[in-house]
C-alpha positions, 0 to 999 in steps of 0.5 A: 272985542270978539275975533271974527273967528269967535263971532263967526263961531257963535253964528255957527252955535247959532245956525245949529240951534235954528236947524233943531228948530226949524226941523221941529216946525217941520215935524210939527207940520206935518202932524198939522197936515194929519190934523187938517186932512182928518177935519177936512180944512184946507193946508192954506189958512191966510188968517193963520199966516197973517196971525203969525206975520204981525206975531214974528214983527212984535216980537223982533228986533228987525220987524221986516226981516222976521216978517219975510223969514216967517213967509219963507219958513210958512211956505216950507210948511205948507209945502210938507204939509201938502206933501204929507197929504199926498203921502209923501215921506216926510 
């Protein structure tokens, strides 16, 4: 059996490699943001969101839980893409 200070190392790997990836996504929305600004489509696309919710519940292990990290990471999303199409720095 791990020690609580290995598993609580291996969650921190964990948060690390999470952070890289959600600094990604953020990157990647705002280069979605130039998109949708150069063809004219709103940064809310609800068919996308649902598309990518029903997406995080098949390929989890807790459906409900990946559902509402997904919401949250897509509202953080819009968010930089919004305000990349202010012209924010981001």
């Amino acid at each position: 059996m791990k020690t609580l200070e290995q598993l609580r190392e291996e969650i921190t790997q964990t948060d690390v490699a999470l952070l890289r990836l959600f600094d990604l996504r953020m990157r990647l929305a705002s280069q979605v943001a130039e998109v949708k600004a150069a063809i004219g489509k709103a940064v809310l696309d609800p068919a996308r969101e649902e598309a990518v919710l029903a997406h995080a519940r098949q390929h989890s292990e807790n459906p409900d839980a990946a559902a509402e990290l997904m919401k949250t990471v897509m509202r953080l999303s819009r968010e930089r893409q919004r305000d990349h199409a202010r012209g924010g720095s981001v």
